[in-house]
C-alpha positions in Angstrom: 27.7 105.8 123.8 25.5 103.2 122.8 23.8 100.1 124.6 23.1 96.9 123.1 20.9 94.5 124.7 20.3 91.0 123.2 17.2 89.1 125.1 15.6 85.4 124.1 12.1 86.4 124.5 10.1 90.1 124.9 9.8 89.9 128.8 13.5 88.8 129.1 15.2 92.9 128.9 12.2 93.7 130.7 13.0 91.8 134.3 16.4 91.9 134.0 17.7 94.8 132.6 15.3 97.5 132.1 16.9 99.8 134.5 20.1 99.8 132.9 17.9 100.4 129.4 16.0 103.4 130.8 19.2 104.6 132.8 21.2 104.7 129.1 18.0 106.5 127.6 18.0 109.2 130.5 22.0 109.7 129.8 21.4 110.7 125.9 22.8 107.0 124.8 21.4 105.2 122.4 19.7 101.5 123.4 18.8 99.1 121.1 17.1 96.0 122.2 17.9 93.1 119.5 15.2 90.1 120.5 15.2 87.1 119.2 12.0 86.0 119.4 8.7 86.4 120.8 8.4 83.9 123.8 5.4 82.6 121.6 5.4 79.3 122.8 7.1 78.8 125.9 6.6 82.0 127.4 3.1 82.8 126.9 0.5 80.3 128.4 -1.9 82.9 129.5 -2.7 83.6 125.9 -2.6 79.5 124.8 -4.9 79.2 127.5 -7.3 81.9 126.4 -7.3 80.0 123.2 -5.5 82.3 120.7 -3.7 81.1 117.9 0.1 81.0 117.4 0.1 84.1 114.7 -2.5 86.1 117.6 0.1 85.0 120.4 3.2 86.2 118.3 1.1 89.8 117.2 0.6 90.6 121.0 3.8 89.6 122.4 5.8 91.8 119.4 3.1 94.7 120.5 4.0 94.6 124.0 7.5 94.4 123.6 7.4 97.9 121.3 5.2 99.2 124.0 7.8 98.4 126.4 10.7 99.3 124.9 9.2 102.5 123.7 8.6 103.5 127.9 12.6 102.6 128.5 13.2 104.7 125.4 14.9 102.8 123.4 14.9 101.1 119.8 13.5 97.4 119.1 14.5 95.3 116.7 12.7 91.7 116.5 13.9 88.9 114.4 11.5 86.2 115.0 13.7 83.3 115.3 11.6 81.3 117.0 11.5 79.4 120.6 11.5 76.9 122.6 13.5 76.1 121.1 15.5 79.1 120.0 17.7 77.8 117.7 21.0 79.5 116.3 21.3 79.9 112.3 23.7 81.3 109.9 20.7 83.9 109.2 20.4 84.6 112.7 23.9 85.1 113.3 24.6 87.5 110.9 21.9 89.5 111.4 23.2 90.1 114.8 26.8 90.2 113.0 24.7 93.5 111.2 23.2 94.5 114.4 26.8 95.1 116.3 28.3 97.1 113.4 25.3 99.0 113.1 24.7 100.1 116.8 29.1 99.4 117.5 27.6 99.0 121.1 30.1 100.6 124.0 28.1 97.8 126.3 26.5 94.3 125.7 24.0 93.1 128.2 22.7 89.4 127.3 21.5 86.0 129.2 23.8 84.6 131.6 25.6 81.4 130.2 23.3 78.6 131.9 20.1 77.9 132.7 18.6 74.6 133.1 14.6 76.2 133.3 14.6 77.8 130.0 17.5 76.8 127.7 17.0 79.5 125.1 18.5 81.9 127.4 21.7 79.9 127.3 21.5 79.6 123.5 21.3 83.4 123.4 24.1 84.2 125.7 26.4 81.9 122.9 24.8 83.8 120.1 25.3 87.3 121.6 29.2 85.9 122.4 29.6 84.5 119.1 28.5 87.0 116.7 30.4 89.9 118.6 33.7 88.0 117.8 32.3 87.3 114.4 31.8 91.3 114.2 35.1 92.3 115.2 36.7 90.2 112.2 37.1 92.1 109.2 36.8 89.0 107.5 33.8 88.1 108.4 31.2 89.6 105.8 29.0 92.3 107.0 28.0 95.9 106.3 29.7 98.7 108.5 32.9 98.7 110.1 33.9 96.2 112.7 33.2 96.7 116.5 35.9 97.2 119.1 35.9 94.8 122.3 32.3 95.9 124.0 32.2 94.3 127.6 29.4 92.0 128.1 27.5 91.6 131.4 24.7 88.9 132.1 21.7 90.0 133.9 20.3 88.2 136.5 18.5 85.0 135.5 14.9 84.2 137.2 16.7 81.6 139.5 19.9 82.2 139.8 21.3 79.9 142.7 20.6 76.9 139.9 22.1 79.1 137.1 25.7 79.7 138.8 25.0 83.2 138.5 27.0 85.0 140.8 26.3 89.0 140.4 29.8 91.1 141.1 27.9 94.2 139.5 24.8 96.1 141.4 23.4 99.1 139.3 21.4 101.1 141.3 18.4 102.0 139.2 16.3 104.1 141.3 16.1 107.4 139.5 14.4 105.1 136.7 12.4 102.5 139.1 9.3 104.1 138.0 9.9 103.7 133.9 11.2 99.8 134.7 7.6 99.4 136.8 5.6 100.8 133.9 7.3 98.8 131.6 6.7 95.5 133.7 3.2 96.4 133.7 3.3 96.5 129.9 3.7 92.8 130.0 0.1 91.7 130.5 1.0 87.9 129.1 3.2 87.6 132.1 1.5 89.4 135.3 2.4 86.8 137.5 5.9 88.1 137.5 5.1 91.7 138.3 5.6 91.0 142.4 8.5 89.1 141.8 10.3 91.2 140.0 9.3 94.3 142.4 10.5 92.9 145.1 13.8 91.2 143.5 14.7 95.0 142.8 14.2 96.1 146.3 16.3 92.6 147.3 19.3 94.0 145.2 18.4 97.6 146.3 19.3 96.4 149.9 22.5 95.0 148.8 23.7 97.5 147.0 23.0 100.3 150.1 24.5 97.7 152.2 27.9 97.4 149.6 27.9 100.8 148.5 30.2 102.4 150.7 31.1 105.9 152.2 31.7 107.4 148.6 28.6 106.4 147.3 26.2 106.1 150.8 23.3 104.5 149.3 19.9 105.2 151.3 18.1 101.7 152.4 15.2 102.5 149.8 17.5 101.6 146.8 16.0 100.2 144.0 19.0 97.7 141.7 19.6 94.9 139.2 22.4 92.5 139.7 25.0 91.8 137.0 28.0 89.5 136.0 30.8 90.4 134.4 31.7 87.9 130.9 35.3 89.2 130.8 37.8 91.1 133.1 37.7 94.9 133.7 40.5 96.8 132.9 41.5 99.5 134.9 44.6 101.4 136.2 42.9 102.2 139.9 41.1 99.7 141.9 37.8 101.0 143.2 
């Protein structure tokens, strides 16, 4: 079992979906974080405004994103594409053409399709899609064997009323609250998000307790991150 996580910028897999990273971790999967790029311009004004320099910005925002990644548990790999804007090339593309037939993910976790506040999340949701249907071609070049079908879901984007997002997936992450909070706290560059975030999880926690059912019988205190499905499950029992 493997997890495969592709995130526009460091902080991205960290307030979306680093519950479902530490979860895999604590379940003997393997997690690899692919990130694009380093939120170096449009995601870190606390450190412009200090006045450090692009190559200092880019340093510390790699740093904390190991950091982070290595309190989830899982594997980082950074290929400083650039943002703001993030920008799709054939290099970029088949590195993450690599990436899939390396890790052959049995789940996909990437930006939901829109969003009209930062529009390098939408340009890594197509890249994610994209270069997973490059990877299952096996004549598209690339070392390793091709992947299978992985399902993809979208985490939950910072506002999602204006993103479409509608979540059809709650994970409860409670057992690992504690590693996503330390991780969040990892991300000095951002701290205005820490609340925000905190409380979003108890938001979805509620939900979840409130939709979980008499199989499940979540307590109030659940802690959760919302996700939407890219393509249709497969099943042979509803539940």
């Amino acid at each position: 079992m493997s997890l495969l996580v592709l995130t526009a910028h460091p902080g991205d897999f960290v307030w979306r979906a680093a519950g479902a990273i530490a979860l895999a971790a604590a379940r003997g999967e393997r997690p690899v974080i692919g990130c694009l790029s380093f939120g170096e311009r449009g995601e870190s004004a606390s450190l412009w405004r200090q006045g450090l320099k692009l190559d200092e910005i880019k340093a510390q925002r790699r740093a904390e994103a190991e950091r982070a990644a290595s309190v989830l548990g899982a594997e980082l790999r950074c290929y400083d594409a650039g943002d703001y804007p993030l920008t799709e090339t054939p290099a970029l593309t088949q590195s993450l053409i690599d990436l899939y037939r390396e890790v052959q993910p049995t789940v996909v976790l990437t930006h939901a399709a829109a969003d009209p506040y930062n529009h390098d999340h939408a340009t890594a949701h197509a890249i994610a899609l994209r270069s997973r249907v490059l990877a299952q071609a096996p004549g598209v070049e690339g070392p390793g064997e091709v992947i299978g079908a992985p399902p993809v879901f979208c985490f939950e984007p910072h506002q999602p009323e204006q993103c479409g997002f509608v979540p059809d997936v709650l994970l409860d992450i409670t057992e690992v609250w504690n590693r996503k909070r330390e991780a969040m706290q990892v991300l000095a560059a951002q701290k205005h998000l820490w609340t925000y975030y905190t409380e979003l999880s108890a938001r979805r926690g509620l939900q979840a307790a409130r939709n979980s059912g008499p199989n499940l019988g979540l307590p109030n205190d659940t802690r959760a991150e919302a996700y939407q499905r890219v393509f249709p499950q497969v099943t042979q029992v509803l539940s």
